[in-house]
MMTF fields as JSON, N, C-alpha, C and O atoms, coordinates in Angstrom:
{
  "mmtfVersion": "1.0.0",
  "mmtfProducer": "UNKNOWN",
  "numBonds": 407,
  "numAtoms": 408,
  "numGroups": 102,
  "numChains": 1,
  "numModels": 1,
  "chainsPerModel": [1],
  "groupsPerChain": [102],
  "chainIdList": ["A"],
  "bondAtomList": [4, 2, 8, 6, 12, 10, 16, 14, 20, 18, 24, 22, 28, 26, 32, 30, 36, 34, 40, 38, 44, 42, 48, 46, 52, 50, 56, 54, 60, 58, 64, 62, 68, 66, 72, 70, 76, 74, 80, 78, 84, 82, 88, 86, 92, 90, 96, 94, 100, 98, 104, 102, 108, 106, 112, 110, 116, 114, 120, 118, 124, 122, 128, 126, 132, 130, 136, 134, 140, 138, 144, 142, 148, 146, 152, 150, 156, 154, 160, 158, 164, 162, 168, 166, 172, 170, 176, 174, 180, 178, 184, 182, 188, 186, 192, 190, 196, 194, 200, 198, 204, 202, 208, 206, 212, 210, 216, 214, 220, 218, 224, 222, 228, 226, 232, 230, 236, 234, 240, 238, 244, 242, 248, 246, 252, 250, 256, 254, 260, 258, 264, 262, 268, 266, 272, 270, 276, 274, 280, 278, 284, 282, 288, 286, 292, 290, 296, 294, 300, 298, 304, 302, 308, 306, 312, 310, 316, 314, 320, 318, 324, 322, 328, 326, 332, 330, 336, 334, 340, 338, 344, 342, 348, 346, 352, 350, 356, 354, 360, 358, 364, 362, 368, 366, 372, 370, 376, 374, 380, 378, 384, 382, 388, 386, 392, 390, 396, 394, 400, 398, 404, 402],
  "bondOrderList": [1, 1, 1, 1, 1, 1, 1, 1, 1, 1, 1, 1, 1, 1, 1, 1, 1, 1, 1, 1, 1, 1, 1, 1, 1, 1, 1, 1, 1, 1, 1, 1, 1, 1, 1, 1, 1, 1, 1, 1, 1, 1, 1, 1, 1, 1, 1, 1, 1, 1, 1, 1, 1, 1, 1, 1, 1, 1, 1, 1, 1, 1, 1, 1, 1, 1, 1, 1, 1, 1, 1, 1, 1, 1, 1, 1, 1, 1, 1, 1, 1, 1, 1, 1, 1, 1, 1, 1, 1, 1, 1, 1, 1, 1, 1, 1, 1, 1, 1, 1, 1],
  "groupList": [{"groupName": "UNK", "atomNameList": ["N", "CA", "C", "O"], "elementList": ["N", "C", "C", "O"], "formalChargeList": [0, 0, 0, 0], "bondAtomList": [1, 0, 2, 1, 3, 2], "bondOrderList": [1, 1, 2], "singleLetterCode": "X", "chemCompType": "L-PEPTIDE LINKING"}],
  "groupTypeList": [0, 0, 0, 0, 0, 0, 0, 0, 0, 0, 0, 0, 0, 0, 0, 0, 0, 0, 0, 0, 0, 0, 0, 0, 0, 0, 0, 0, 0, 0, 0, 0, 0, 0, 0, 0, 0, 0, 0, 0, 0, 0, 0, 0, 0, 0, 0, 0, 0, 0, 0, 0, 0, 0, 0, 0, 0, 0, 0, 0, 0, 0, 0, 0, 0, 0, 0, 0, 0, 0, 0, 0, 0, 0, 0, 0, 0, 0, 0, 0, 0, 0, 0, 0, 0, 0, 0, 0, 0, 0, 0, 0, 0, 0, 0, 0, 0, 0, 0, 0, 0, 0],
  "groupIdList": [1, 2, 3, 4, 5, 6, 7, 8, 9, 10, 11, 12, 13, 14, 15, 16, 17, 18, 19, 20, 21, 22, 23, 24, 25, 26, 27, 28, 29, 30, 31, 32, 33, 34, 35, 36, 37, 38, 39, 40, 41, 42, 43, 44, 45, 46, 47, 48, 49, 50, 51, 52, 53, 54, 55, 56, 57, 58, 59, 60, 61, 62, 63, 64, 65, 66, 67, 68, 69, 70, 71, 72, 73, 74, 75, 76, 77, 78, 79, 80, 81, 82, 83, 84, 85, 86, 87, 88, 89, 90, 91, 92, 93, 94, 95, 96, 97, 98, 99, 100, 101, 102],
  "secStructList": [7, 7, 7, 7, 2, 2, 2, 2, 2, 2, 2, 6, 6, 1, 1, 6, 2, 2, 2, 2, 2, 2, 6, 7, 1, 7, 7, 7, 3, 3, 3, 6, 6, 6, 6, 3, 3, 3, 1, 1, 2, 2, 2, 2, 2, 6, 2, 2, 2, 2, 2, 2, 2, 2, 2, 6, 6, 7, 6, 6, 1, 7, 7, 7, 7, 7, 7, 7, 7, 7, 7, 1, 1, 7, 7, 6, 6, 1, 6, 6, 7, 1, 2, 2, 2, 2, 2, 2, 2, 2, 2, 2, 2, 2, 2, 2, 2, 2, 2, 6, 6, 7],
  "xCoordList": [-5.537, -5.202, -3.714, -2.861, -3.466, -2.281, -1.087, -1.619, 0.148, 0.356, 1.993, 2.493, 2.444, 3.917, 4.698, 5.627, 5.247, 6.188, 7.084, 8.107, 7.176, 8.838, 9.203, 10.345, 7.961, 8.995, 9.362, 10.414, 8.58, 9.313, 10.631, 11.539, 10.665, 12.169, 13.248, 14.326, 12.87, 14.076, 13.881, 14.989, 12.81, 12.885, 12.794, 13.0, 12.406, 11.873, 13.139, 12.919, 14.365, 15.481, 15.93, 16.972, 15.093, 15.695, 14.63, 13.765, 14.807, 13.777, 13.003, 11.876, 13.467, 12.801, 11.291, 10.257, 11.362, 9.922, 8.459, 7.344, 8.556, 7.368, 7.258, 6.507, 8.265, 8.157, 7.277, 6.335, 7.82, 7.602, 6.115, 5.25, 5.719, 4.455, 3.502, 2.316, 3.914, 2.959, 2.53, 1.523, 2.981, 2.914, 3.759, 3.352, 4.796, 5.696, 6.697, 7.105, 7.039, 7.863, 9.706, 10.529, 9.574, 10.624, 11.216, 10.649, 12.823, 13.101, 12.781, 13.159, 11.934, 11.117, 12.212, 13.326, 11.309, 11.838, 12.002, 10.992, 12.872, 12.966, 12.77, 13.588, 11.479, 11.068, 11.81, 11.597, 12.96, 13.812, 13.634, 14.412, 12.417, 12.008, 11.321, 11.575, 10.64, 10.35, 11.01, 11.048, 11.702, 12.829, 11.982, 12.442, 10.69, 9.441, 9.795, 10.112, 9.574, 9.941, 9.006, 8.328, 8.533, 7.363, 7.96, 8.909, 6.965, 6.658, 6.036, 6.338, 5.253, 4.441, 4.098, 3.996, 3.897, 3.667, 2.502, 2.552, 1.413, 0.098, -0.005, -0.716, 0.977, 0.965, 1.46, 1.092, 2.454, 3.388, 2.025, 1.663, 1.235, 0.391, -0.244, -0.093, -1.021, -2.199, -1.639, -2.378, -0.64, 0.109, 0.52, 0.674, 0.696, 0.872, -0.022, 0.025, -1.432, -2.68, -2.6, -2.267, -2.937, -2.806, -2.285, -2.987, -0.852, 0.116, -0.59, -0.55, -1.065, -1.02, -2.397, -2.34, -3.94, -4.962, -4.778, -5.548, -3.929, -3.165, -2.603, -2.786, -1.687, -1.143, -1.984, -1.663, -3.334, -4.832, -5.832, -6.889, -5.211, -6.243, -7.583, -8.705, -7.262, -8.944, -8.722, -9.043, -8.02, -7.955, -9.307, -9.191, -10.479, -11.804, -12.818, -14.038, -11.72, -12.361, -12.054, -10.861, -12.818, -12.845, -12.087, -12.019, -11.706, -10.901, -10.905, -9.883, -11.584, -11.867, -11.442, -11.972, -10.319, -9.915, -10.713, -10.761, -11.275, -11.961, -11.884, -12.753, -10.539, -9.768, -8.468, -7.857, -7.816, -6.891, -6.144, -6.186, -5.53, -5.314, -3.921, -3.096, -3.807, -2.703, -2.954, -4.121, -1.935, -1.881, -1.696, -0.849, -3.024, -3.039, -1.795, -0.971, -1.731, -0.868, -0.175, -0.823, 0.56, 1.248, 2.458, 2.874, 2.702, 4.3, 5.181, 5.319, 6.31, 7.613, 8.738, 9.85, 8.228, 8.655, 8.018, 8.468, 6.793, 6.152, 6.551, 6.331, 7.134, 7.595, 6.836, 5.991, 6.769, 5.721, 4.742, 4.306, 3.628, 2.299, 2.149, 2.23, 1.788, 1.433, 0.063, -0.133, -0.8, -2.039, -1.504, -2.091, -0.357, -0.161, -0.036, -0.627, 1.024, 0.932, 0.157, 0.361, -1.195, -2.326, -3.047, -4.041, -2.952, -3.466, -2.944, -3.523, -1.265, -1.134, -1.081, -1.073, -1.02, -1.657, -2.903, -2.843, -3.81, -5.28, -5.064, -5.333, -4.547, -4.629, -4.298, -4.821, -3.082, -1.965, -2.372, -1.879, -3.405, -4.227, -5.169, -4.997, -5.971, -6.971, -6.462, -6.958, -5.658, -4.493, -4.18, -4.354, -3.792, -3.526, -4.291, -4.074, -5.468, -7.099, -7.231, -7.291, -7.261, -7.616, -7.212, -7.935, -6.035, -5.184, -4.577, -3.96, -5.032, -5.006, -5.426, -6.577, -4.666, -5.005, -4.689, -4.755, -4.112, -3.841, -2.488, -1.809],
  "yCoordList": [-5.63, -7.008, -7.207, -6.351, -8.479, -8.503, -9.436, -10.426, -9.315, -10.356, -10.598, -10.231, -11.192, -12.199, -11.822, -12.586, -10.316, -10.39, -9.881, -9.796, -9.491, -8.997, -10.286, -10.742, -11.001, -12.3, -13.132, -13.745, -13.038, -14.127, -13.714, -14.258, -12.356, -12.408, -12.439, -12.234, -12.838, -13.273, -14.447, -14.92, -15.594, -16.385, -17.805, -18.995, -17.128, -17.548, -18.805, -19.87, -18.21, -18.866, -20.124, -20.777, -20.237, -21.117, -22.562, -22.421, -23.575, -24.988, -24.398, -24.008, -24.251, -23.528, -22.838, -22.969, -22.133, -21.217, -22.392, -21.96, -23.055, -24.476, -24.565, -23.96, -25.511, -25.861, -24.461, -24.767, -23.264, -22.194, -22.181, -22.35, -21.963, -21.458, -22.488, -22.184, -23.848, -24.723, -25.004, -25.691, -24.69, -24.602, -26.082, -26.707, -26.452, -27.832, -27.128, -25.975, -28.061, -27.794, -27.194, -27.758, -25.576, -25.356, -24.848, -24.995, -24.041, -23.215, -22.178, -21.571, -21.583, -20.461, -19.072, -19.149, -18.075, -16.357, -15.522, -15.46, -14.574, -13.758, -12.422, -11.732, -12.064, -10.534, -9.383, -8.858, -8.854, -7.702, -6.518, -5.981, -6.392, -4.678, -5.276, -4.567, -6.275, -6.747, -7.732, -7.781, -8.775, -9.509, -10.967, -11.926, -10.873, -11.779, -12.994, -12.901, -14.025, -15.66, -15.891, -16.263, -15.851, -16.541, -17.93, -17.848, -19.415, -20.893, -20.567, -21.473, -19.703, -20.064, -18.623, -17.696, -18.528, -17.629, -16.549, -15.32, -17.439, -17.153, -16.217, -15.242, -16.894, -15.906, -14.984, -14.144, -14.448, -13.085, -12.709, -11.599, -13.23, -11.774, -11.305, -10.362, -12.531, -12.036, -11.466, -10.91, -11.568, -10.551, -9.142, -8.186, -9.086, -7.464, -7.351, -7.008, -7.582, -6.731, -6.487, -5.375, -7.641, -6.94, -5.819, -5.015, -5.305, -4.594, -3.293, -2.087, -3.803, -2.348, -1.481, -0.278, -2.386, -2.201, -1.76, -0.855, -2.192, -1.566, -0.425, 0.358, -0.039, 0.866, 2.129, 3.271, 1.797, 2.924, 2.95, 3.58, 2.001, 1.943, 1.506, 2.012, 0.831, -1.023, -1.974, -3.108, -1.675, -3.367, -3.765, -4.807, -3.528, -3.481, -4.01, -4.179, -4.225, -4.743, -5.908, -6.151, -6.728, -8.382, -8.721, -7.585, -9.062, -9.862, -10.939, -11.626, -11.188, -12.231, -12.962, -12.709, -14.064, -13.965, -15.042, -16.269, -14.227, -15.061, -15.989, -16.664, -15.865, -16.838, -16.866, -15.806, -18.028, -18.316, -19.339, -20.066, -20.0, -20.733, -20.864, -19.959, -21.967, -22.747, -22.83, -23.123, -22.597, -23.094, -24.61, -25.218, -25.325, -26.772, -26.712, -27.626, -25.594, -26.013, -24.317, -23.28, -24.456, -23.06, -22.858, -23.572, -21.738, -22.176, -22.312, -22.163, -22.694, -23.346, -22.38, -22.704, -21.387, -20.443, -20.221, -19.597, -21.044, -20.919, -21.724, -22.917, -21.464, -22.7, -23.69, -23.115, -24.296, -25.54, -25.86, -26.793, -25.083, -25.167, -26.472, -26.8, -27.424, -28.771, -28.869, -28.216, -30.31, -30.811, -31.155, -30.687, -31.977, -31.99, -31.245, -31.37, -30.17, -28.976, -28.111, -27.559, -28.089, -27.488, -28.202, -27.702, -29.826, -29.916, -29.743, -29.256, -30.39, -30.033, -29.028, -28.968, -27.773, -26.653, -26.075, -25.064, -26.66, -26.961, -27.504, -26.832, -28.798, -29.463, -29.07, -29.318, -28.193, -28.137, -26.752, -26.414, -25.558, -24.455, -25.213, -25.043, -25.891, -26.077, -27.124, -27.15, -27.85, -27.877, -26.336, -25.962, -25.761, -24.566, -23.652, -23.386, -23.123, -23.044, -23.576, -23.054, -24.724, -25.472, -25.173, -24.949, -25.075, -25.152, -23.177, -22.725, -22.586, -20.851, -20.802, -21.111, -20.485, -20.449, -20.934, -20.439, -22.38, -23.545, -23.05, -23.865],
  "zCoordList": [-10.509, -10.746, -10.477, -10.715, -9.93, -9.623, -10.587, -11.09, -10.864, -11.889, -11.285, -10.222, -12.17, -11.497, -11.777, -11.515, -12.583, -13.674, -13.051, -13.73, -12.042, -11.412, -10.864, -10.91, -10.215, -9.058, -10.622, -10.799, -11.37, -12.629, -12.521, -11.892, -13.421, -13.408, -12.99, -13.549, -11.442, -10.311, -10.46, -10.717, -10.459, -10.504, -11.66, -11.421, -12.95, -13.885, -14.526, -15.103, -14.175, -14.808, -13.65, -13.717, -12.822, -11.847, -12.324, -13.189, -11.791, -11.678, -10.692, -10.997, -9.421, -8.056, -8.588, -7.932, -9.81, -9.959, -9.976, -9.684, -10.145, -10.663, -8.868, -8.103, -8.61, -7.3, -5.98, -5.249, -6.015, -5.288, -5.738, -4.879, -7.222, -7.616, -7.511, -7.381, -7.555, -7.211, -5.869, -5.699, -5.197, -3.673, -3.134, -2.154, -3.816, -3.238, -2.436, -2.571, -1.537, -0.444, -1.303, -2.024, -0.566, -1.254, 0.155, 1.238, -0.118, 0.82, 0.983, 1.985, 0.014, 0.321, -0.733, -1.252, -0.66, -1.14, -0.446, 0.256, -0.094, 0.494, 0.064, -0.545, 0.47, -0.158, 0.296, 1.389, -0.795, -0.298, 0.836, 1.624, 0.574, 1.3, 2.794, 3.768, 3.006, 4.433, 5.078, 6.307, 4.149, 4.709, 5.017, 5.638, 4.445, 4.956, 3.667, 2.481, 4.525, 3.146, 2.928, 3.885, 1.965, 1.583, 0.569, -0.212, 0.88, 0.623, -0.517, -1.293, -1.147, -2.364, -2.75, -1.947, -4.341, -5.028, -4.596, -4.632, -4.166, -3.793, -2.463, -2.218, -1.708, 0.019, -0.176, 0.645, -1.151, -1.434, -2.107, -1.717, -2.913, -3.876, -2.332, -1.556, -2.396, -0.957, 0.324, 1.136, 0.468, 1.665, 1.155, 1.914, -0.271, -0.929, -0.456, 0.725, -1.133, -1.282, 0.341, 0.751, 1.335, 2.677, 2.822, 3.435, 2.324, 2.965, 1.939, 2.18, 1.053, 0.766, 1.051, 1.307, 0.962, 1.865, 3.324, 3.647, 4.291, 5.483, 5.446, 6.377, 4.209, 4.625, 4.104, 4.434, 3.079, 3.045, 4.134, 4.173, 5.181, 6.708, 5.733, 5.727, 5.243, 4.567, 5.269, 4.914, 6.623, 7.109, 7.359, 8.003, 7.216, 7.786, 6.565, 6.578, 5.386, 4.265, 3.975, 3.794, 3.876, 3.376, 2.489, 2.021, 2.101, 1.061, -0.071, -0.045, -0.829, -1.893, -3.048, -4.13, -2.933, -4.244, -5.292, -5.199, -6.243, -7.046, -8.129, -8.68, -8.332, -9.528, -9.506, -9.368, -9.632, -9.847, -10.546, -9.554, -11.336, -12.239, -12.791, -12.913, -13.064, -13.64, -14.92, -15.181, -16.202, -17.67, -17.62, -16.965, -18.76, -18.575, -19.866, -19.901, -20.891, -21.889, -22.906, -23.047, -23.179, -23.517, -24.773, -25.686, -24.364, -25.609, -25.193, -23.978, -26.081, -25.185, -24.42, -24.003, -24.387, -23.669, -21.972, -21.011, -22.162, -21.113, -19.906, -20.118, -18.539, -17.718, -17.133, -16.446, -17.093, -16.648, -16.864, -16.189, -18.222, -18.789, -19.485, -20.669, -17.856, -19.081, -17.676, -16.651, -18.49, -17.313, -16.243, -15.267, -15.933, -14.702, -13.656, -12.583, -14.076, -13.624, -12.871, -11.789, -14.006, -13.42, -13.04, -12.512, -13.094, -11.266, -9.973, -9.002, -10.075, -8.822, -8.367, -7.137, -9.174, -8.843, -8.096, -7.397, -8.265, -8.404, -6.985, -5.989, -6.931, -5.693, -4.638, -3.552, -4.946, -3.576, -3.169, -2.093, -3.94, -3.756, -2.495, -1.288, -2.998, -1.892, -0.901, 0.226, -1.193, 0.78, 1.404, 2.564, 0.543, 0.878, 1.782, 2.964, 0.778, 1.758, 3.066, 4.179, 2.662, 4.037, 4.966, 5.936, 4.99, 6.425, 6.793, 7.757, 5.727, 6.091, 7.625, 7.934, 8.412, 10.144, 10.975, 12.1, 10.649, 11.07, 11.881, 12.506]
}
């Protein structure tokens, strides 16, 4: 399973983390070790798993992600866990989908 807790803590203290993780138009991250920017939270997980399925020669294995989700509500420690949130979360995921290829 994959989870957020290193890019949090580069990014957790910024406004930028909502925007990046919701998939809104940001300037993007720059992943140290490939130099690769990733627009949204979601393309850095799913490009790990690529990279690291690649580098066990699984490129030949499908790929599925079966859940994913936004907090509609949280504690106040939590950054951006309100309903709105997790829709445009919700929403801007399946723009997202959509256009994978494009």
């Amino acid at each position: 399973m994959l989870t957020h807790s290193s890019l949090t803590k580069q990014t957790s203290t910024s406004s930028s983390w909502n925007t990046y993780a919701l998939f809104r138009e940001n300037p993007g991250i720059v992943e140290a070790g490939s130099g690769l920017r990733y627009f949204s939270f979601f393309d850095s997980q799913i490009d790990t798993v690529f990279a690291a399925m690649s580098a066990l020669k699984l490129d030949d294995i499908e790929m599925v992600v079966s859940e994913t989700r936004w907090p509609s509500k949280g504690d106040r420690s939590e950054i951006g866990a309100s309903v709105a949130n997790a829709a445009a979360y919700n929403d801007n995921l399946v723009r997202r989908i959509l256009t994978i290829g494009e």
